[in-house]
C-alpha positions as CSV (number, residue, x, y, z in Angstrom):
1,X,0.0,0.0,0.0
2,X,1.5,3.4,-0.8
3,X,1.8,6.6,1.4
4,X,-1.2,8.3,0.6
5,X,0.5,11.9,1.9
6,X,4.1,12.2,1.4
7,X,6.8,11.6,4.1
8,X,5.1,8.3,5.9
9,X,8.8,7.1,4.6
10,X,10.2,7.8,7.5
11,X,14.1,7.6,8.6
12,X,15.0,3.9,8.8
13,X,15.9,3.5,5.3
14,X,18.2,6.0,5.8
15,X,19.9,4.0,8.6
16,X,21.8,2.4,5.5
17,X,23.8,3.3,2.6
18,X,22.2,2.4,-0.5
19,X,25.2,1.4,-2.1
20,X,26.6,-0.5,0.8
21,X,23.6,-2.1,1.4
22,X,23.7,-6.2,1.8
23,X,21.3,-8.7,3.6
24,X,23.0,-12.1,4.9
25,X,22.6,-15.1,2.5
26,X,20.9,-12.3,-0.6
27,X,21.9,-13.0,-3.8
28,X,23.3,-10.3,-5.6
29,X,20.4,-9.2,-7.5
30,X,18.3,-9.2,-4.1
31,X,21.3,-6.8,-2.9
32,X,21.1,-4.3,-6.0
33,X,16.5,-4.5,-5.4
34,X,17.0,-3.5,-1.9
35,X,19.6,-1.0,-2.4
36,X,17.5,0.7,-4.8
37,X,14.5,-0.1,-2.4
38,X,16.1,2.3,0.2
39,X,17.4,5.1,-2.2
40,X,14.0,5.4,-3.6
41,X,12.4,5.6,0.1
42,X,15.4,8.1,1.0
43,X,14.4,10.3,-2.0
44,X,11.0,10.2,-1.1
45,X,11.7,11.3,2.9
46,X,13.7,14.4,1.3
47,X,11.5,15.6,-1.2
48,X,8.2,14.9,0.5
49,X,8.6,15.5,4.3
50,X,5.3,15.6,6.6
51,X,5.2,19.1,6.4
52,X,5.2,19.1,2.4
53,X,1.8,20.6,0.7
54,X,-0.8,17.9,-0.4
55,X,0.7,18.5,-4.1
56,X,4.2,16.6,-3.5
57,X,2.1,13.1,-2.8
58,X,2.4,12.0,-6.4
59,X,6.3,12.3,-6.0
60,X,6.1,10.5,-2.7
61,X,4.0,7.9,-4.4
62,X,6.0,7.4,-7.5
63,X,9.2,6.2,-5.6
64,X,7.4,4.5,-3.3
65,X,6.2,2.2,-5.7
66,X,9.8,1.9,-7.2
67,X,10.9,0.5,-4.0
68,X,7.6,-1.6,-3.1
69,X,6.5,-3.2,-6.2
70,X,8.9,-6.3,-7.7
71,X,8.2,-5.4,-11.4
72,X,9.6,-1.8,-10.7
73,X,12.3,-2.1,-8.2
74,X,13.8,-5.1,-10.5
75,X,13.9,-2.5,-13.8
76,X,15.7,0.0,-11.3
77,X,17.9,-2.6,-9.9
78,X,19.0,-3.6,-14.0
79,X,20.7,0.1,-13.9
80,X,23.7,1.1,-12.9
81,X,23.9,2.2,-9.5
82,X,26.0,5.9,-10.8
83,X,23.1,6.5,-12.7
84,X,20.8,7.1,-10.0
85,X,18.5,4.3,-10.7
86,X,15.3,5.3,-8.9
87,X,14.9,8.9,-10.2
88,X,16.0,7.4,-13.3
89,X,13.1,5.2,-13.9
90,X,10.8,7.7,-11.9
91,X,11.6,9.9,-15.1
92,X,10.6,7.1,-17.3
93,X,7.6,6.3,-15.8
94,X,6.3,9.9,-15.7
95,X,7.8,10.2,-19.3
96,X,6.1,7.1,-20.8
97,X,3.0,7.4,-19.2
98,X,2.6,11.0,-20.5
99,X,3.0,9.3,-24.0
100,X,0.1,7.0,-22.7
101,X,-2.9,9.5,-22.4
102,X,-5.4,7.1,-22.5
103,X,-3.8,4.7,-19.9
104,X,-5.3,5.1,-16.5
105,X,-1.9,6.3,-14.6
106,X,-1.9,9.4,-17.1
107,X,-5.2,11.0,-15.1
108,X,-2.5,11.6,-11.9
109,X,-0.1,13.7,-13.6
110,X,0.0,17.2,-13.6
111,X,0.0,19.9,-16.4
112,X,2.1,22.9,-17.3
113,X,-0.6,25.6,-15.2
114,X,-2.9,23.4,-14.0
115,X,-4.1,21.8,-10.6
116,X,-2.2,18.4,-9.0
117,X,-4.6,15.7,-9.8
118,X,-6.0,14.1,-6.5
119,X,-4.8,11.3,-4.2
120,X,-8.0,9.0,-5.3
121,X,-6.5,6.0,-3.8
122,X,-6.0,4.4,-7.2
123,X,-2.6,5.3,-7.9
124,X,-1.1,1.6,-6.6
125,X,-3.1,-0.3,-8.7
126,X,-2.9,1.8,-11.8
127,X,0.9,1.8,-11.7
128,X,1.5,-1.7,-10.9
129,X,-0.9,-2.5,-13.8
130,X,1.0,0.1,-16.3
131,X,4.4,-1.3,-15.2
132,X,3.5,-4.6,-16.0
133,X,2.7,-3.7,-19.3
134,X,5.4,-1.0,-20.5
135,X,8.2,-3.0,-18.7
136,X,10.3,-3.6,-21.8
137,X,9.5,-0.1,-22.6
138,X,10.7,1.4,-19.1
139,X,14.0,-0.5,-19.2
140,X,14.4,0.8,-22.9
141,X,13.6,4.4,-21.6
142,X,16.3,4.0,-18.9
143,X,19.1,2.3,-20.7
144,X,19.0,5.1,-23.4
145,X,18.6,7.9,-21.1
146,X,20.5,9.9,-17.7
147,X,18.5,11.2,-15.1
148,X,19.4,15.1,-15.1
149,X,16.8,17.7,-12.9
150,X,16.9,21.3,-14.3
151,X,15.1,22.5,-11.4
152,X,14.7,26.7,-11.8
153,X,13.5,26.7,-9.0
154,X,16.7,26.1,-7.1
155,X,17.8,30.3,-7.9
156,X,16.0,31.0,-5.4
157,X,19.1,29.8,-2.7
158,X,21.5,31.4,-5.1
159,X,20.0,35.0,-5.4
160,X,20.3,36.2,-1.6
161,X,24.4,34.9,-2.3
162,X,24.7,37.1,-5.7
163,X,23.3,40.2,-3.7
164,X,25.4,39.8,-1.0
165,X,28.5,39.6,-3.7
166,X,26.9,42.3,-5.3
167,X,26.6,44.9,-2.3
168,X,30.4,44.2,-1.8
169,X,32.0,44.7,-4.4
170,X,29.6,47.6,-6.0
171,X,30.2,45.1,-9.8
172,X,27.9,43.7,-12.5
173,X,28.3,40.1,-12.0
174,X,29.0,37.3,-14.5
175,X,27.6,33.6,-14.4
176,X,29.5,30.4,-15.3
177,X,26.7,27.7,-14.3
178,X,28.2,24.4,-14.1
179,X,26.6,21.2,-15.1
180,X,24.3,24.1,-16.7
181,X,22.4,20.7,-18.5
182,X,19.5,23.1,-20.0
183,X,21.0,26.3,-19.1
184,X,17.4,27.8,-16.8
185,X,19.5,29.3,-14.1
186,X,21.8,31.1,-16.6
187,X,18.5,33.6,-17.4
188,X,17.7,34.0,-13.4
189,X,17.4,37.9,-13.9
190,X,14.1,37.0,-16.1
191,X,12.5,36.1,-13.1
192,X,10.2,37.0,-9.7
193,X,11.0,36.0,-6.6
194,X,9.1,35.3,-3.3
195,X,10.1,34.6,0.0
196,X,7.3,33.5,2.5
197,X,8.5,34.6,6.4
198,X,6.9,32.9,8.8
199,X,4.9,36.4,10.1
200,X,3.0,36.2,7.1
201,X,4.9,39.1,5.3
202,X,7.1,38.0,2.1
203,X,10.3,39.5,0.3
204,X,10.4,39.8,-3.2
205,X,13.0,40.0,-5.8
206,X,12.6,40.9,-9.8
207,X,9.9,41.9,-12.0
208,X,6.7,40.9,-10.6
209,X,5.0,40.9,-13.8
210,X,7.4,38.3,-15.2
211,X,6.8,34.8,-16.4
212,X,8.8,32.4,-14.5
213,X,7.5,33.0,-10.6
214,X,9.3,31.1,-7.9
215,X,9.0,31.4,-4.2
216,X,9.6,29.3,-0.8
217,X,8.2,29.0,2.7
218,X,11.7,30.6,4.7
219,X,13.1,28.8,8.0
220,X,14.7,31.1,10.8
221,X,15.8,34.1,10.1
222,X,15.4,35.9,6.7
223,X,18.1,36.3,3.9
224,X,18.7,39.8,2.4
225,X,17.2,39.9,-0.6
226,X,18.0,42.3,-3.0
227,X,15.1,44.0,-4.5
228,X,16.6,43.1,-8.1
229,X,19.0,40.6,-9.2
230,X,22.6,42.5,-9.8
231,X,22.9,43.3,-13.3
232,X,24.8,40.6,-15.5
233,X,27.5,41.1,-17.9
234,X,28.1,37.9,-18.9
235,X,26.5,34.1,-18.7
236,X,27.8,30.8,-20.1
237,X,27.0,27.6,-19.2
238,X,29.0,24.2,-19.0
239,X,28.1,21.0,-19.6
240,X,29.4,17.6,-21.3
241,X,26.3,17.2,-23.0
242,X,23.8,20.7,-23.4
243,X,20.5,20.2,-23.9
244,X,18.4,22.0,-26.7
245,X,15.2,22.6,-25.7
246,X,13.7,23.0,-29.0
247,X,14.6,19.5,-29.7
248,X,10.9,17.8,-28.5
249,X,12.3,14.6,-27.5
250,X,14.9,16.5,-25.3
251,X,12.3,18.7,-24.0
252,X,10.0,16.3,-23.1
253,X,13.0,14.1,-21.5
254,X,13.6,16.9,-18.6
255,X,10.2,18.0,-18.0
256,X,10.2,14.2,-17.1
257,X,13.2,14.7,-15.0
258,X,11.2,17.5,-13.1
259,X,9.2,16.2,-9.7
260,X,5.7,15.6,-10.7
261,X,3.7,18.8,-9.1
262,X,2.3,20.8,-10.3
263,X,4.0,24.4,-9.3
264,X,7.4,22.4,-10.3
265,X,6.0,21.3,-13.9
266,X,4.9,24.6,-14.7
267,X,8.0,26.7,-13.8
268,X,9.9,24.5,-15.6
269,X,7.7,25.1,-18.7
270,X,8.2,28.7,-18.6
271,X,11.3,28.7,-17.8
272,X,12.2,26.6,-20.8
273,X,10.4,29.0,-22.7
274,X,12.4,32.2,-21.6
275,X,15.4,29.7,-22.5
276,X,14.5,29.0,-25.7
277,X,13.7,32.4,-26.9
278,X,16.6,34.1,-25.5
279,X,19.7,31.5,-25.6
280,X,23.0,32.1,-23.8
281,X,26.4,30.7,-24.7
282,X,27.1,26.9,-23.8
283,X,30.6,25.2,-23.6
284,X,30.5,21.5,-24.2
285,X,33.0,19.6,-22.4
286,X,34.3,18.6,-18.8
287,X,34.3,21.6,-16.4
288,X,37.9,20.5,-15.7
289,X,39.0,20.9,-19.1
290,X,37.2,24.3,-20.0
291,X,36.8,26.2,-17.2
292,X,39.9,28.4,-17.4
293,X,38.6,29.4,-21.3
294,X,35.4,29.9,-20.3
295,X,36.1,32.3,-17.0
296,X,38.7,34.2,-19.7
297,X,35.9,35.2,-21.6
298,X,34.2,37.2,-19.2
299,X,33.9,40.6,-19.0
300,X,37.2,42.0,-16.8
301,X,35.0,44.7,-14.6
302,X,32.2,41.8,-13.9
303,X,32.9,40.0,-10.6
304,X,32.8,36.1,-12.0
305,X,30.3,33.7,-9.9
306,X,30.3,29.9,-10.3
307,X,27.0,28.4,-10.0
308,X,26.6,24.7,-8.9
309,X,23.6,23.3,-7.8
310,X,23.7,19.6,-7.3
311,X,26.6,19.5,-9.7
312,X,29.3,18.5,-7.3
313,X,28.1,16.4,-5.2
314,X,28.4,14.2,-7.7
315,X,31.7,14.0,-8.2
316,X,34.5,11.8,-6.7
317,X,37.1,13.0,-4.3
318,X,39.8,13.4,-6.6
319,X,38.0,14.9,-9.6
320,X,36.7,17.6,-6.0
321,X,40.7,18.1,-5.8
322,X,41.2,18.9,-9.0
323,X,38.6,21.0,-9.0
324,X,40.1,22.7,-6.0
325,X,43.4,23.2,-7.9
326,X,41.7,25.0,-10.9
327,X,40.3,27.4,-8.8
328,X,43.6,28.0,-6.8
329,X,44.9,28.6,-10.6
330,X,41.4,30.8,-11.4
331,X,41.9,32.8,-8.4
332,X,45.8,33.7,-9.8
333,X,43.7,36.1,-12.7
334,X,40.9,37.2,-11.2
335,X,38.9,37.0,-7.7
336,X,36.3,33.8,-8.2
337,X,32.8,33.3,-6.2
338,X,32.2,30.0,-6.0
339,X,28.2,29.6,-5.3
340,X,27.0,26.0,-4.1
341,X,23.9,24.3,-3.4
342,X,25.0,20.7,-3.1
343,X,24.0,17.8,-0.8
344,X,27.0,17.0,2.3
345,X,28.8,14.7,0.9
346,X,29.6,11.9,0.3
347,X,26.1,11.8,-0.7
348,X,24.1,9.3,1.8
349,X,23.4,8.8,5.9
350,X,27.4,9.3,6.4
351,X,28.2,12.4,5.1
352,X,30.6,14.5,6.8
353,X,31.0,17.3,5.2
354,X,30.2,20.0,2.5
355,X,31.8,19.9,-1.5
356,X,33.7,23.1,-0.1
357,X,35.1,21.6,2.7
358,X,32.9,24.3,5.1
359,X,31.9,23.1,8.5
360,X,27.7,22.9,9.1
361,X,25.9,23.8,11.9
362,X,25.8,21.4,14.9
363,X,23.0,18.6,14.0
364,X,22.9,18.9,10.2
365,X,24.6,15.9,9.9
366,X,22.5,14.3,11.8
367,X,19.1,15.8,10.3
368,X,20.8,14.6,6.8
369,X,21.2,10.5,8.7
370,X,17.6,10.8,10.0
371,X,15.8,12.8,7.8
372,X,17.0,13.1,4.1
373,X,19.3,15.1,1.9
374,X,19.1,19.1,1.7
375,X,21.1,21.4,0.0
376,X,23.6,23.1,1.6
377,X,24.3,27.1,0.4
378,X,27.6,27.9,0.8
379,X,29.7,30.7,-0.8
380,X,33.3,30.5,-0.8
381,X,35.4,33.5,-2.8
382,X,39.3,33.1,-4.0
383,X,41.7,35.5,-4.8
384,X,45.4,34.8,-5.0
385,X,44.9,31.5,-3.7
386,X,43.3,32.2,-0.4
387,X,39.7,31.1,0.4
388,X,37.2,32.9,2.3
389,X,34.0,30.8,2.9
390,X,30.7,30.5,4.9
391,X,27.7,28.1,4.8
392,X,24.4,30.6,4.8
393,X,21.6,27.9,4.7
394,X,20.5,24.9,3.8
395,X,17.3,24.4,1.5
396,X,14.9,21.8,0.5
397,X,15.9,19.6,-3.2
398,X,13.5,21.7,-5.1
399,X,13.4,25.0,-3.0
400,X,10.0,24.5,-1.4
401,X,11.7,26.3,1.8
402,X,15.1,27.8,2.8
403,X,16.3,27.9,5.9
404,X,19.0,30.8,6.6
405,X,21.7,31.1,9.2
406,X,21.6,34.4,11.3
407,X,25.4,34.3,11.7
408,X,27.0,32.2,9.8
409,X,30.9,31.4,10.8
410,X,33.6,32.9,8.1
411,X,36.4,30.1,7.9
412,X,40.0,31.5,5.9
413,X,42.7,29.6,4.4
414,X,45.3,29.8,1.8
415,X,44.9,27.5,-1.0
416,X,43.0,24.1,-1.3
417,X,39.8,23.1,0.6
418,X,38.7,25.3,3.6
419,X,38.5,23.2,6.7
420,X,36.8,24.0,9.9
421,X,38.6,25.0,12.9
């Protein structure tokens, strides 16, 4: 039976790492089912918490099925565990079944402007049904594809960070998004912001009459929020594979990738359309290879900013050291802002630490053990090799809230990875 409001997957599946997990005497395809089992439950605790609105229970629902029933969790457990298996197929099932209108699972998912369908109580059965029947076609979906989330939403944590660099330094900025995939954040002046304060009262940012409208519940205290974004000189994103949005298949690939409510599905939809009518540069290849090109080409009397959201948490620790030594090389040129919004790392119930080497408040690593990854904002500027850096926050996978720190702890150090003291 599947959670019929989000977050009933509660923390005990996040007692255990997914990709250590092993049962005694489990063969080794039982191993890979319930690994996948408990990093489609994790997912689900993260993005769908008790607190979530009713409109995140199709997400809940969706990977909760990928870890309950066999005919799922056995396609997820045929992919490769670096490929994030159960978003993976929870982007092929939202993607074949909108190809399926007429199927009965098609009635639960949510349109570009519209209302989330209902919790009816007939999502189970309609799922098990259509999985039994498209499973060739799922595992097809999945081999051919990588999951990749271009969630807009996620500016939201990085425009507080680009005001403060703003105020500063008194400089037009200029943006090198990494892992830029379909390059939404790269255009983050097009939109409005709103930030809900617990009072009741809200901070905006942008033009109100614009397109693309994000906003979040805020935790604690508030961020300063600028009343615009700080103009931009320059924007160019990185990726090994960009995606062109005027390519339908590719479109309709990553508005699969996008959670399944209904205020996420239509963001993305307009802010794929501000994307495709207005374009910005994109650099294909590893950020470790074309970074220092790409950082030349910016205007000299912009202050650069590096934006990575969910981009580095995926990488290992020596491609992070590398990484570390660029910027170290960067930094020679020009002062760098490095802008992050990654999970601690390494991803999973055992993190330790942030992609930036920043020390977190006292409990965050436990709230990530018990309770589900979050994204931690952190800010961390070089110049001639020395590193000044600060976690601000922490905010939800798809900015639903954002939680800021009222004074967060400056930590200095000349050259690699700042460590707390």
């Amino acid at each position: 039976m599947l959670a019929r409001r989000p977050g009933r997957v509660k923390t005990a599946v996040m007692d255990a790492d997914p990709a250590a997990t092993t049962v005694a005497g489990a063969s080794g395809a039982e191993e890979r089912e319930r690994a996948v089992a408990d990093q489609a439950l994790a997912v689900a605790a993260a993005w769908s918490p008790p607190d979530a609105p009713p409109s995140w229970w199709l997400t809940a629902a969706i990977l909760t099925a990928i870890a309950r029933d066999d005919v799922l969790r056995a396609v997820a457990a045929g992919i490769p565990a670096d490929r994030v298996p159960a978003l993976l197929l929870s982007a092929a099932l939202v993607r074949l079944a909108g190809q399926r209108p007429d199927d009965p699972v098609a009635r639960y998912l949510p349109r570009p402007g519209g209302e989330q369908p209902p919790d009816d109580g007939g999502f189970p059965a309609a799922v098990a049904a259509f999985a039994r029947a498209e499973r060739d076609e799922l595992a097809r979906l999945c081999a051919g594809h990588r999951y990749q989330m271009n969630e807009v939403a996620r500016c939201l944590d990085v425009v507080p960070v680009l005001g403060r660099i703003a105020a500063r330094d008194g400089r037009p900025l200029a943006l090198v998004d990494l892992g830029t995939g379909a390059g939404l954040a790269l255009h983050l002046d097009r939109y409005a912001y709103r930030y809900r304060l617990a009072d009741g009262t809200s901070l905006t940012c942008g033009d109100p009459g614009a397109t693309v409208r994000l906003e979040c519940a805020v935790r604690g205290v508030a961020p300063v929020v600028p009343d615009r974004v700080p103009p931009i000189l320059g924007r160019v994103g990185i990726d090994v594979e960009p995606h062109d949005l005027a390519d339908p298949q590719t479109y309709g690939w990553l508005a699969a990738c996008v959670p399944p409510e209904a205020t996420a599905v239509t963001r993305f939809a307009a802010a794929a359309a501000i994307t495709r009518s207005e374009g910005a540069r994109a650099v294909r290849g590893d950020v470790l290879d074309v970074l220092l090109d790409a950082v030349a080409g910016m205007p000299e009397e912009a202050t650069v900013c590096l934006l990575d959201t969910y981009v580095h948490v995926f990488l290992p620790p020596d491609r992070l050291a590398r990484f570390d030594a660029l910027l170290d090389h960067l930094s020679r040129r020009r002062q760098i802002e490095w802008i992050s919004v990654d999970p601690l790392v390494p991803l999973g119930p055992d993190a330790t630490t942030t992609v930036q080497g920043l020390d977190v408040p006292a409990g965050w690593l436990e709230d990530n053990r018990a309770g589900g990854v979050f994204g931690v904002v952190g800010h961390v500027s070089v110049r001639d090799g020395v590193r000044t850096g600060q976690v601000l926050g922490r905010s939800h996978p798809s900015a639903a809230w954002l939680e800021w720190l009222d004074r967060p702890a400056e930590r200095t150090r000349p050259g690699g990875r700042i460590r707390g003291t």
